[in-house]
mmCIF file as Biopython writes it, N, C-alpha, C and O atoms, coordinates in Angstrom:
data_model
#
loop_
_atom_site.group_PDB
_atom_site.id
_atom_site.type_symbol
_atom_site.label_atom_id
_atom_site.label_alt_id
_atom_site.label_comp_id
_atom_site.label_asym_id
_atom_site.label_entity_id
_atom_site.label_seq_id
_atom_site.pdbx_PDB_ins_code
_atom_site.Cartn_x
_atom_site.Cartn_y
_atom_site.Cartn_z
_atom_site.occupancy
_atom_site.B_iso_or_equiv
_atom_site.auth_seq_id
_atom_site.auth_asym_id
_atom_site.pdbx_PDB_model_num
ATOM 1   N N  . UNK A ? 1  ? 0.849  -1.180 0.000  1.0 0.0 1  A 1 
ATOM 2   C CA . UNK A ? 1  ? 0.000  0.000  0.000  1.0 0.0 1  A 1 
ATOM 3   C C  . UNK A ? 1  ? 0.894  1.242  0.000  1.0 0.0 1  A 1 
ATOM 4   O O  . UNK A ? 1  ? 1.670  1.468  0.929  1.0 0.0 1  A 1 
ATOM 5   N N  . UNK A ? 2  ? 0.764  2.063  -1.094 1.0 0.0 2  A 1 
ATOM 6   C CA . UNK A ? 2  ? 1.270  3.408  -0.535 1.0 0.0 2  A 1 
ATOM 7   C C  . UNK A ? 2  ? 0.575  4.534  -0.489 1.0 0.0 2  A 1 
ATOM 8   O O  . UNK A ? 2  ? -0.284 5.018  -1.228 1.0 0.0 2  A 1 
ATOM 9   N N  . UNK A ? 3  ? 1.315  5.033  0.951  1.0 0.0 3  A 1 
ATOM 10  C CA . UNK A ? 3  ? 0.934  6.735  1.664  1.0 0.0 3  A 1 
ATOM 11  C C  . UNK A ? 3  ? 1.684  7.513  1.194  1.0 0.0 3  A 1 
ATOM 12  O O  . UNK A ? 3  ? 2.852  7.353  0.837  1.0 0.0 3  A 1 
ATOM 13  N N  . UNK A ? 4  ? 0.870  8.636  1.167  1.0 0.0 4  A 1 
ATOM 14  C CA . UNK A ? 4  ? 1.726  10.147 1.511  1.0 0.0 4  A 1 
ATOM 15  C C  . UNK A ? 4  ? 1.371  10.156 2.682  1.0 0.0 4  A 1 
ATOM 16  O O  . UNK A ? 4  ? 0.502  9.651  3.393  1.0 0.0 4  A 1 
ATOM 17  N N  . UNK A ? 5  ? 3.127  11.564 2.827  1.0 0.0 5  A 1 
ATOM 18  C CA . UNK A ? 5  ? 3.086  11.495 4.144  1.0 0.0 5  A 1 
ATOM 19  C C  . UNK A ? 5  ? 3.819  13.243 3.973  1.0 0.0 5  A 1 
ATOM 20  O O  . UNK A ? 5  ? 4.784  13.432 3.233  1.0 0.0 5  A 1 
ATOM 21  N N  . UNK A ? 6  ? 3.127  14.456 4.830  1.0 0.0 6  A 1 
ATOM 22  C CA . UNK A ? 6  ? 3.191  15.447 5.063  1.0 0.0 6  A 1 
ATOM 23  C C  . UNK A ? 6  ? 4.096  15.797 6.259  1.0 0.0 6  A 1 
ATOM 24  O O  . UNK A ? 6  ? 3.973  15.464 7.438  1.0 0.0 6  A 1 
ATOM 25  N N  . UNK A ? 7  ? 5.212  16.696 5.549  1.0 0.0 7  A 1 
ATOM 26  C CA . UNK A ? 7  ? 5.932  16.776 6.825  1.0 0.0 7  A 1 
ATOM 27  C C  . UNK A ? 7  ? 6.523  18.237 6.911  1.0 0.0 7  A 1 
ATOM 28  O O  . UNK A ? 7  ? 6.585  18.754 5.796  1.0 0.0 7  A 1 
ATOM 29  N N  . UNK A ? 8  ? 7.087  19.238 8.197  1.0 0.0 8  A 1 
ATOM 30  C CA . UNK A ? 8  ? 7.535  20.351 7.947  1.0 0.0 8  A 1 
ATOM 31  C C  . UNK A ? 8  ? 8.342  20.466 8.579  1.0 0.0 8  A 1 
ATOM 32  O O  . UNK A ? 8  ? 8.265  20.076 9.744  1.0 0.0 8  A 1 
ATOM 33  N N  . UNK A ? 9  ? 9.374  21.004 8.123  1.0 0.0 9  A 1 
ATOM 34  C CA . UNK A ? 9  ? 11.220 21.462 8.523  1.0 0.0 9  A 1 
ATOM 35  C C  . UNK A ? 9  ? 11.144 22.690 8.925  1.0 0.0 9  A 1 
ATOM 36  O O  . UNK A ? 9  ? 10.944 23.590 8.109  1.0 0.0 9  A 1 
ATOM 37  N N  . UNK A ? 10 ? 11.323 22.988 10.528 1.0 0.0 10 A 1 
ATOM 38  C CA . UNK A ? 10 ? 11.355 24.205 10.257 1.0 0.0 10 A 1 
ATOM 39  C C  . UNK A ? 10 ? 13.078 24.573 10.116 1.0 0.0 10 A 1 
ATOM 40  O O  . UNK A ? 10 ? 13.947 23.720 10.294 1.0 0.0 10 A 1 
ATOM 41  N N  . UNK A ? 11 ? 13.362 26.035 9.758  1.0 0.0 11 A 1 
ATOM 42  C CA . UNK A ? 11 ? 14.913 26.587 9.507  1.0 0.0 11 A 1 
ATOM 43  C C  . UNK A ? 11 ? 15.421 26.904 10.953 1.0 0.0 11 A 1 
ATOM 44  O O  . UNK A ? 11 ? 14.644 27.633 11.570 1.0 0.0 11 A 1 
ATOM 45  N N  . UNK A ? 12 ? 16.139 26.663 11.391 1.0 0.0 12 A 1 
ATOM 46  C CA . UNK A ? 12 ? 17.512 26.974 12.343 1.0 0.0 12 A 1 
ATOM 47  C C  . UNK A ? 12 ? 17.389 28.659 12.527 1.0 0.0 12 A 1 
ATOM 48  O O  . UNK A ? 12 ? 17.097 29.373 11.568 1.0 0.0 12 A 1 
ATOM 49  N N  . UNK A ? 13 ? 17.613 29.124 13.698 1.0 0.0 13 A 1 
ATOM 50  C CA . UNK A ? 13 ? 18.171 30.231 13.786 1.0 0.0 13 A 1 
ATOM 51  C C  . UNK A ? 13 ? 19.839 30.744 13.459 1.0 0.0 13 A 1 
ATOM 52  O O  . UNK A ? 13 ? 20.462 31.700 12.995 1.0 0.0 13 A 1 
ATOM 53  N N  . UNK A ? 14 ? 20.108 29.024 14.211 1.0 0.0 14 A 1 
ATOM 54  C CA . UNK A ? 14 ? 21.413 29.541 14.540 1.0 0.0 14 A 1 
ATOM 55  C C  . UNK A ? 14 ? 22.327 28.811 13.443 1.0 0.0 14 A 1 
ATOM 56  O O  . UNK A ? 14 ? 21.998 27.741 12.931 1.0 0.0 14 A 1 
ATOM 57  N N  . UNK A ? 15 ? 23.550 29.525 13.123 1.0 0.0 15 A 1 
ATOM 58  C CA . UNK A ? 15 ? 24.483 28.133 11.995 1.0 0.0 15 A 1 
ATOM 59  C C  . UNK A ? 15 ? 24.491 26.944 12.936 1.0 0.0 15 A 1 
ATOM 60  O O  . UNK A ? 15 ? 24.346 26.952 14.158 1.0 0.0 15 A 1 
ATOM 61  N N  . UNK A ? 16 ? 24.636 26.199 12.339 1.0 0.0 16 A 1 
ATOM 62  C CA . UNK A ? 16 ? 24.646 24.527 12.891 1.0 0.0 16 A 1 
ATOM 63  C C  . UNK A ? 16 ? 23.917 24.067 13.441 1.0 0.0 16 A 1 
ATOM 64  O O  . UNK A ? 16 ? 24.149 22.940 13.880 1.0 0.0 16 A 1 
ATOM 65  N N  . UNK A ? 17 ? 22.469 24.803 13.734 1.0 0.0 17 A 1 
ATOM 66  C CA . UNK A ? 17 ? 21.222 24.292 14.718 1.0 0.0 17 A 1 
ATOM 67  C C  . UNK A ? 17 ? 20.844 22.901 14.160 1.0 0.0 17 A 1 
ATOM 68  O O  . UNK A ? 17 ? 20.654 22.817 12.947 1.0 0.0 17 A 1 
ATOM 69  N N  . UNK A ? 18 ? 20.733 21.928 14.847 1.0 0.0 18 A 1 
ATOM 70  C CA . UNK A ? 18 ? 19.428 20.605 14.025 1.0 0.0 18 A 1 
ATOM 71  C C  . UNK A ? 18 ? 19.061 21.621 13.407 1.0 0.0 18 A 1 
ATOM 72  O O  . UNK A ? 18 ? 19.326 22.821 13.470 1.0 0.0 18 A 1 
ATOM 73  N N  . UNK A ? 19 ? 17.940 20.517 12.352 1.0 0.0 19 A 1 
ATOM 74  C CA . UNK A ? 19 ? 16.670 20.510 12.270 1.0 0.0 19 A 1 
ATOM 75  C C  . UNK A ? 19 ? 15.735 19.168 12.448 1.0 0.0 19 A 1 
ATOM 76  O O  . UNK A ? 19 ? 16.064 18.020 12.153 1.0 0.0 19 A 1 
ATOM 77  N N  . UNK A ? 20 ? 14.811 19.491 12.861 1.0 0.0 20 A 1 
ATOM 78  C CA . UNK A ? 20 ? 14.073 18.319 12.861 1.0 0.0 20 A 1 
ATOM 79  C C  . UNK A ? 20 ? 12.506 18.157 12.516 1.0 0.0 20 A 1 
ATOM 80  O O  . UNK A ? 20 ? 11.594 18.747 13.096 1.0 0.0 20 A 1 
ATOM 81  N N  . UNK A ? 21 ? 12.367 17.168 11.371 1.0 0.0 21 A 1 
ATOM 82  C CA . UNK A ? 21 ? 11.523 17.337 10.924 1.0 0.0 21 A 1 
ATOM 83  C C  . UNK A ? 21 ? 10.413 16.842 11.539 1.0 0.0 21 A 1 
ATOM 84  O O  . UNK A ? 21 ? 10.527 15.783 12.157 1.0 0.0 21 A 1 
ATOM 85  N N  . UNK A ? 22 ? 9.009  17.587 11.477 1.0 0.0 22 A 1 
ATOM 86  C CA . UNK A ? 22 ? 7.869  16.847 12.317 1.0 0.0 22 A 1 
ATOM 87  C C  . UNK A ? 22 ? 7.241  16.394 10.961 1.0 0.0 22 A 1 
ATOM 88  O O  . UNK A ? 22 ? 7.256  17.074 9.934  1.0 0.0 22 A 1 
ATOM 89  N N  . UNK A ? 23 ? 6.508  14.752 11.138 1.0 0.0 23 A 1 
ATOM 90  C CA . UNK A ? 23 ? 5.348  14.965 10.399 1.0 0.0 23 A 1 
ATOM 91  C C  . UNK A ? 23 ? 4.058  15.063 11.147 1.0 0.0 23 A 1 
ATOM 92  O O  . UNK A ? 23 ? 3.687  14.890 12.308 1.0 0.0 23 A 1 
ATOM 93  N N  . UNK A ? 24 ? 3.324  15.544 9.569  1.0 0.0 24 A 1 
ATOM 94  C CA . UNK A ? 24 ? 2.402  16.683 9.987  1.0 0.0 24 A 1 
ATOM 95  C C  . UNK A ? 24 ? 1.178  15.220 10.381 1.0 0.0 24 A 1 
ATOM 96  O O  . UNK A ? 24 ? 0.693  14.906 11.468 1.0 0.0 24 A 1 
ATOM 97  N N  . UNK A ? 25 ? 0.960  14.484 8.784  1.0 0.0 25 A 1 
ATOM 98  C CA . UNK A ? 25 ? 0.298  13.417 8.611  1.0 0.0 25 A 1 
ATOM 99  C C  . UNK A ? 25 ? 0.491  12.290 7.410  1.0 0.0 25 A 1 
ATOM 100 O O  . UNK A ? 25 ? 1.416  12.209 6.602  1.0 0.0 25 A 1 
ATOM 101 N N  . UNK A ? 26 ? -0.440 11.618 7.523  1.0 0.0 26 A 1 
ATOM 102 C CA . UNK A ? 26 ? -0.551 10.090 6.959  1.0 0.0 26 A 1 
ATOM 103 C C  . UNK A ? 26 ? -1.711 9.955  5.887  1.0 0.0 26 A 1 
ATOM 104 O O  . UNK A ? 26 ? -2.837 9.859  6.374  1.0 0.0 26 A 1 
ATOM 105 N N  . UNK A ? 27 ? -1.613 9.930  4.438  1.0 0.0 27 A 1 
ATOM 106 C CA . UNK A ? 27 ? -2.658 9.947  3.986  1.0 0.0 27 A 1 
ATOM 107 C C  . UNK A ? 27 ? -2.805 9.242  2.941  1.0 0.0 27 A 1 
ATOM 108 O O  . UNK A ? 27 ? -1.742 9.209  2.322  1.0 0.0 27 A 1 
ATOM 109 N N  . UNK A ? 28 ? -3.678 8.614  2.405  1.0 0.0 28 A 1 
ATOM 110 C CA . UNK A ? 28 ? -3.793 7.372  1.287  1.0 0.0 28 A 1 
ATOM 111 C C  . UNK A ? 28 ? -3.750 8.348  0.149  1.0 0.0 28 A 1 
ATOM 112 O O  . UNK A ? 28 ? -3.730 7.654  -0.867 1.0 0.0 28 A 1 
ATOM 113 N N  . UNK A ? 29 ? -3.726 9.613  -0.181 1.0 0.0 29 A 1 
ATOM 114 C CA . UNK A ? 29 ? -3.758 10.134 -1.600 1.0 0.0 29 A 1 
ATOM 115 C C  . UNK A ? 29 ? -2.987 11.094 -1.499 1.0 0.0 29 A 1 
ATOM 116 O O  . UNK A ? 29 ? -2.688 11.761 -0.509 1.0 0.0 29 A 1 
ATOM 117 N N  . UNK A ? 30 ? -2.567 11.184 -2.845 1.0 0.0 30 A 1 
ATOM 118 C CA . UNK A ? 30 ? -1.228 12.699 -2.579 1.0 0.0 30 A 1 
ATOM 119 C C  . UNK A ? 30 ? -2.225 13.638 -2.941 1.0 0.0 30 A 1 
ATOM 120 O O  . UNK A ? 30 ? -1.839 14.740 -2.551 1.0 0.0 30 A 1 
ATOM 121 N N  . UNK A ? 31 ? -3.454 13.734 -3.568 1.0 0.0 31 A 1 
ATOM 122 C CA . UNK A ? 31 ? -4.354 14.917 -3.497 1.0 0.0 31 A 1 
ATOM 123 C C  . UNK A ? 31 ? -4.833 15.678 -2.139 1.0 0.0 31 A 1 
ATOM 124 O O  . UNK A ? 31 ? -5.006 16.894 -2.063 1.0 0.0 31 A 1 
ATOM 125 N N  . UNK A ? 32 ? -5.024 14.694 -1.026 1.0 0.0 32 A 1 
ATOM 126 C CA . UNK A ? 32 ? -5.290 15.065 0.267  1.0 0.0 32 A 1 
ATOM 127 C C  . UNK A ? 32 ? -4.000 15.601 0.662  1.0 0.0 32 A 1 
ATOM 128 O O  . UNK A ? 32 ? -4.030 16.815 0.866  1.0 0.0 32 A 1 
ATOM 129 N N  . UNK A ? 33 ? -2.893 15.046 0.825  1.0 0.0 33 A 1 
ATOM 130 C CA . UNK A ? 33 ? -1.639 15.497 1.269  1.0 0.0 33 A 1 
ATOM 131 C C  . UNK A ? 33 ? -1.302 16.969 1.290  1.0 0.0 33 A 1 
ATOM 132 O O  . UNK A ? 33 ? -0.991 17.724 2.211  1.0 0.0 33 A 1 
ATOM 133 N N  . UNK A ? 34 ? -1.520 17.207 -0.495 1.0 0.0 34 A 1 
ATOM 134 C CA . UNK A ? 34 ? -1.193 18.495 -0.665 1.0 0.0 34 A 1 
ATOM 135 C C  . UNK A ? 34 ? -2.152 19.809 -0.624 1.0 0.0 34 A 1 
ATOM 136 O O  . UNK A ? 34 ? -2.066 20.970 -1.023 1.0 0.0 34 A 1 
ATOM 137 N N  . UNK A ? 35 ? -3.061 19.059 0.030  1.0 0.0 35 A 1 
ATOM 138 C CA . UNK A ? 35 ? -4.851 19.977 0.154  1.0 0.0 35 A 1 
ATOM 139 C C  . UNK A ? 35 ? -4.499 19.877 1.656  1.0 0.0 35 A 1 
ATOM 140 O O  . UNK A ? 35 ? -5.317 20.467 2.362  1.0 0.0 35 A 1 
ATOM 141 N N  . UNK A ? 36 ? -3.766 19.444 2.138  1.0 0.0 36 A 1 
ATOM 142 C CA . UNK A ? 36 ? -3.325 20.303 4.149  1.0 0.0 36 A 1 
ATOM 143 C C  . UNK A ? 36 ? -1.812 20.832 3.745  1.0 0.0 36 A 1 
ATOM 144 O O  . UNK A ? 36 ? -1.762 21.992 4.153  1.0 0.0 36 A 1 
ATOM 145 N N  . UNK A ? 37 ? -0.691 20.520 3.187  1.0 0.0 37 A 1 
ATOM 146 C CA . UNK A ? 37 ? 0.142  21.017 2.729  1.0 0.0 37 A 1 
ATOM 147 C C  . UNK A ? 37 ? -0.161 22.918 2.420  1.0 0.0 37 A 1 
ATOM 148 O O  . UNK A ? 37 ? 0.575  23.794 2.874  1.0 0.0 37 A 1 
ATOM 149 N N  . UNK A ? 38 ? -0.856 23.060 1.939  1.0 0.0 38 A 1 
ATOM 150 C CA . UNK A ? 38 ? -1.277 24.798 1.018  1.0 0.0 38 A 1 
ATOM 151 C C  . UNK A ? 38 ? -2.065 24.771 1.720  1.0 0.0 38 A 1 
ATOM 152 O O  . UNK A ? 38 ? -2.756 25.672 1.245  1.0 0.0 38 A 1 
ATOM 153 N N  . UNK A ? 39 ? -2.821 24.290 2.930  1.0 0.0 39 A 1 
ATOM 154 C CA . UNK A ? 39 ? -3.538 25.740 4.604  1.0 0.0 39 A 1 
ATOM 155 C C  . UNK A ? 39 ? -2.500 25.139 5.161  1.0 0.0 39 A 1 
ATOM 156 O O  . UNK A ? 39 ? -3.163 24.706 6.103  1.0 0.0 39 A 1 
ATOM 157 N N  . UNK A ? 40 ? -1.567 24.792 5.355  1.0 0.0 40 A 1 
ATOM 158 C CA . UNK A ? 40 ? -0.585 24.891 6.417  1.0 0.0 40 A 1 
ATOM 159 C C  . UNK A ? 40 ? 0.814  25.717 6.253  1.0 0.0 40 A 1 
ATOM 160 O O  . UNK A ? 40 ? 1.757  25.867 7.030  1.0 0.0 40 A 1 
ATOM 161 N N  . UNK A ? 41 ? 0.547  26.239 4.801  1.0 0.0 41 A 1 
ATOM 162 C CA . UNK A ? 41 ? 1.731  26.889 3.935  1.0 0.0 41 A 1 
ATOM 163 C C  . UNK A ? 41 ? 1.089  28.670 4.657  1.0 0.0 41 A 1 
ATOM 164 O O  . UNK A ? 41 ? 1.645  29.736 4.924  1.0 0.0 41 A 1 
ATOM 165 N N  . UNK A ? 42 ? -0.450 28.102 4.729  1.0 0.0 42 A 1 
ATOM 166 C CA . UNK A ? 42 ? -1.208 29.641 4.856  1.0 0.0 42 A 1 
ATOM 167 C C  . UNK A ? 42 ? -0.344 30.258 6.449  1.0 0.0 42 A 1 
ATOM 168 O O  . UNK A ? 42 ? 0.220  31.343 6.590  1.0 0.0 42 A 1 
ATOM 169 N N  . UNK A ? 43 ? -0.508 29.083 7.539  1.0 0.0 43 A 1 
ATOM 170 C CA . UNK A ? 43 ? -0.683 29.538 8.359  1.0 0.0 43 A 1 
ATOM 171 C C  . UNK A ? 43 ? 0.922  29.693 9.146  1.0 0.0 43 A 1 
ATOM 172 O O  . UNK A ? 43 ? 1.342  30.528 9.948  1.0 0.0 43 A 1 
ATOM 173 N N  . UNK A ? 44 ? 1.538  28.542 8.538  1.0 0.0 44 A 1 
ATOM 174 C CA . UNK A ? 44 ? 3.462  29.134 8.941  1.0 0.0 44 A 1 
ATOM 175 C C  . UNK A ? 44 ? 4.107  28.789 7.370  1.0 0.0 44 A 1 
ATOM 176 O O  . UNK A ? 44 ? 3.990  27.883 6.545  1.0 0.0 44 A 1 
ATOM 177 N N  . UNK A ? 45 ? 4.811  30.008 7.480  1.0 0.0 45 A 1 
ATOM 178 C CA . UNK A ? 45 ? 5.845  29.759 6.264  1.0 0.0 45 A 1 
ATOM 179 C C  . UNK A ? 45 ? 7.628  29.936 7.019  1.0 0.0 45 A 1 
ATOM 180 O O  . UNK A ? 45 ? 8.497  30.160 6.176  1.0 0.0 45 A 1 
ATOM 181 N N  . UNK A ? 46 ? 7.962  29.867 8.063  1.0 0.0 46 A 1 
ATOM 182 C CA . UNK A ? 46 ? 8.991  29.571 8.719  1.0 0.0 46 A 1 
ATOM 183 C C  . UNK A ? 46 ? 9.729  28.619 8.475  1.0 0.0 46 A 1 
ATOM 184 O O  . UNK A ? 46 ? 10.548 28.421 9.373  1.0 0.0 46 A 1 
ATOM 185 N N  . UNK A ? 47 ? 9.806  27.680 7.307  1.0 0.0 47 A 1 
ATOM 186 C CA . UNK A ? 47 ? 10.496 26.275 7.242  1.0 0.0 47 A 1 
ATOM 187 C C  . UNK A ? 47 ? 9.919  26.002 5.989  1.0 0.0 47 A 1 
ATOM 188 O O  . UNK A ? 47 ? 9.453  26.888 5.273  1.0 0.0 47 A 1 
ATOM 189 N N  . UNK A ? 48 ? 9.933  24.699 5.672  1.0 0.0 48 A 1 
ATOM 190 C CA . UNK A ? 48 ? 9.209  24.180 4.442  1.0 0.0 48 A 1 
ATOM 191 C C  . UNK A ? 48 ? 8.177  22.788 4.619  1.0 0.0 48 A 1 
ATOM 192 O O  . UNK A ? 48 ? 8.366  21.820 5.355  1.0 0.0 48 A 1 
ATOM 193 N N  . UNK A ? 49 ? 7.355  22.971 3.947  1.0 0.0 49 A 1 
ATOM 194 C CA . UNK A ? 49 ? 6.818  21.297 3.931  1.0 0.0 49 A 1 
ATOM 195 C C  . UNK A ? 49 ? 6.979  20.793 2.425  1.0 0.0 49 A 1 
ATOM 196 O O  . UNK A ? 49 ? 7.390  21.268 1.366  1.0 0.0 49 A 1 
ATOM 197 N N  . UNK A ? 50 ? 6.391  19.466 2.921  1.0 0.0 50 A 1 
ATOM 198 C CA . UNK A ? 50 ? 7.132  18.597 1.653  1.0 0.0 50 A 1 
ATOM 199 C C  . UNK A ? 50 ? 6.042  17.373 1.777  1.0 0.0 50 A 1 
ATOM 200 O O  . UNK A ? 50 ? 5.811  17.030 2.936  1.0 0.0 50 A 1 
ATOM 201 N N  . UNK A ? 51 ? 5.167  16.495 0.483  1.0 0.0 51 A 1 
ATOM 202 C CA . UNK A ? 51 ? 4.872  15.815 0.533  1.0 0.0 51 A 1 
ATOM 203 C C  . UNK A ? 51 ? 5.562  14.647 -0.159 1.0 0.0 51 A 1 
ATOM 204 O O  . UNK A ? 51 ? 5.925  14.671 -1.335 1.0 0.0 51 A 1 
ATOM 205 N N  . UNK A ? 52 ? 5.735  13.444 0.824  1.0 0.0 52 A 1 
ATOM 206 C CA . UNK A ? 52 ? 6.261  12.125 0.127  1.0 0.0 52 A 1 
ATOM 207 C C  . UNK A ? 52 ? 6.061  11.078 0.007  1.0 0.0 52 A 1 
ATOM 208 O O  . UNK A ? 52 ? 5.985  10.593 1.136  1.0 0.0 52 A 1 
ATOM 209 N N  . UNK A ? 53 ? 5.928  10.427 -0.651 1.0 0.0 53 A 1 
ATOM 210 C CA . UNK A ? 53 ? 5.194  8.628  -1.244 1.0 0.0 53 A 1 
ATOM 211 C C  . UNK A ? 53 ? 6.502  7.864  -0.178 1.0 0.0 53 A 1 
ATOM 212 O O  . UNK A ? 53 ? 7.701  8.025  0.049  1.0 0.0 53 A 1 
ATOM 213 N N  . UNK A ? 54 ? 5.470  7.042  0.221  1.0 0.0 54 A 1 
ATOM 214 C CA . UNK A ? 54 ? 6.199  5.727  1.272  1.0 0.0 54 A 1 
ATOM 215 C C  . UNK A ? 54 ? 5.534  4.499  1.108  1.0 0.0 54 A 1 
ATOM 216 O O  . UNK A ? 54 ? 4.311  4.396  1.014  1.0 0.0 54 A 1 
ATOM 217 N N  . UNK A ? 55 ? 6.271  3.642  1.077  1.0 0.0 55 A 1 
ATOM 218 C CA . UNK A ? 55 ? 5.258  1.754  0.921  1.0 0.0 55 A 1 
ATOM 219 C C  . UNK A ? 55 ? 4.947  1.366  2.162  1.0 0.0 55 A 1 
ATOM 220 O O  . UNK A ? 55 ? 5.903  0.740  2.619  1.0 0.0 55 A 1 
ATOM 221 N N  . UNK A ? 56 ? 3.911  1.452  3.056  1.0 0.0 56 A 1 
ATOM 222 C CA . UNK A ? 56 ? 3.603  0.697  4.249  1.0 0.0 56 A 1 
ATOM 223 C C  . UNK A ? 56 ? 4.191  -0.612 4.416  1.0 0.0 56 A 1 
ATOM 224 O O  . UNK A ? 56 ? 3.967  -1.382 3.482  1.0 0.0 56 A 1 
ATOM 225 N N  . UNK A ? 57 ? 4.788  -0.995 5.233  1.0 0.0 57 A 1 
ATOM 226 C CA . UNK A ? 57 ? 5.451  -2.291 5.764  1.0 0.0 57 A 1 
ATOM 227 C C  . UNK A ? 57 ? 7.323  -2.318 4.774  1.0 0.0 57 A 1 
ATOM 228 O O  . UNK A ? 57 ? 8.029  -3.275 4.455  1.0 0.0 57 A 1 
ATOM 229 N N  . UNK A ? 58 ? 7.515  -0.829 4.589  1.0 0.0 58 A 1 
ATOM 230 C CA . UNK A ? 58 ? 8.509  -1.484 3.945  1.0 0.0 58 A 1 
ATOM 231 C C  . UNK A ? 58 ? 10.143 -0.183 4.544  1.0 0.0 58 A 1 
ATOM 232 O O  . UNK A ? 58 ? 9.967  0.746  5.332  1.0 0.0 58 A 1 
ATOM 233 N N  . UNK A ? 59 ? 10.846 -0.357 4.217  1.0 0.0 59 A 1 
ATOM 234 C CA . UNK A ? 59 ? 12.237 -0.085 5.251  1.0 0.0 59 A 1 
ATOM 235 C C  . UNK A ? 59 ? 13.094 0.735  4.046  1.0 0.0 59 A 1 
ATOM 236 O O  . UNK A ? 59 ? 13.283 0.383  2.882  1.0 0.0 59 A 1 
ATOM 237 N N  . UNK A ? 60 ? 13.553 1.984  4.762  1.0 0.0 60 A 1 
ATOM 238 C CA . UNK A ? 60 ? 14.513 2.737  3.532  1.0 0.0 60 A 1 
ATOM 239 C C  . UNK A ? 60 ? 15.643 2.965  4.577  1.0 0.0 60 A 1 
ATOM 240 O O  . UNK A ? 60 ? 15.598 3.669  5.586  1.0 0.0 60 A 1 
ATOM 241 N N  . UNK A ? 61 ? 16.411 2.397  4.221  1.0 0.0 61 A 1 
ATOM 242 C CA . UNK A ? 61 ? 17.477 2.594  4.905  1.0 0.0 61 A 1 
ATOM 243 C C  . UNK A ? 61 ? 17.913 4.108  5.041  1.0 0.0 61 A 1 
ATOM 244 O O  . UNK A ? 61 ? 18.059 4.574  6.171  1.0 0.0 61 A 1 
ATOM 245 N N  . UNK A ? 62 ? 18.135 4.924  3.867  1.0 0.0 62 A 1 
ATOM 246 C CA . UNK A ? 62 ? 18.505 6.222  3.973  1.0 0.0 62 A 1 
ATOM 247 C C  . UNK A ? 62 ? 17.172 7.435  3.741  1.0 0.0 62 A 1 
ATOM 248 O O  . UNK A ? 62 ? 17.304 8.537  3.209  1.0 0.0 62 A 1 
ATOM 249 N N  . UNK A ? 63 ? 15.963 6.875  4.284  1.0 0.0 63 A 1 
ATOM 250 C CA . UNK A ? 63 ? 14.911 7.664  4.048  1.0 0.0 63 A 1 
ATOM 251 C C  . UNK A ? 63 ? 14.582 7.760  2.591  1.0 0.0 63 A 1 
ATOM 252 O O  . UNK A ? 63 ? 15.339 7.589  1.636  1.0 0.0 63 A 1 
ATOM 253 N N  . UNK A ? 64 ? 13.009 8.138  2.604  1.0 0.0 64 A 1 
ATOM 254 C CA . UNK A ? 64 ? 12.174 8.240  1.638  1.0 0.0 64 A 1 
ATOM 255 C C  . UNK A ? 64 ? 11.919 9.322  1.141  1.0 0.0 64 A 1 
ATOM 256 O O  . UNK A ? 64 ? 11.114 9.401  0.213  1.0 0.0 64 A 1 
#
């Protein structure tokens, strides 16, 4: 099965700060994904979001 999956980075203040990404959510269609993606773009633009395709039950070693 694959999800999208909504997530947002916010930017560092400082040089060398982490970052760490939260996700936002989990969703069976990338149409839904990116329909909370653009009101969540509305309400912080401090960082970025990003929607991405993932296979349920399955392992990426260096992320998806």
């Amino acid at each position: 099965m694959t999800v999208w999956i909504l997530f947002f980075n916010e930017w560092g203040w400082d040089d060398g700060e982490e970052n760490h990404p939260q996700i936002l959510g989990v969703f069976t269609t990338k149409s839904e994904a990116e329909k909370h993606e653009t009101e969540a773009n509305k309400h912080n633009s401090h960082g970025y979001y990003r929607v991405k395709m993932a296979e349920v039950n399955k392992y990426y070693q260096y992320g998806c």
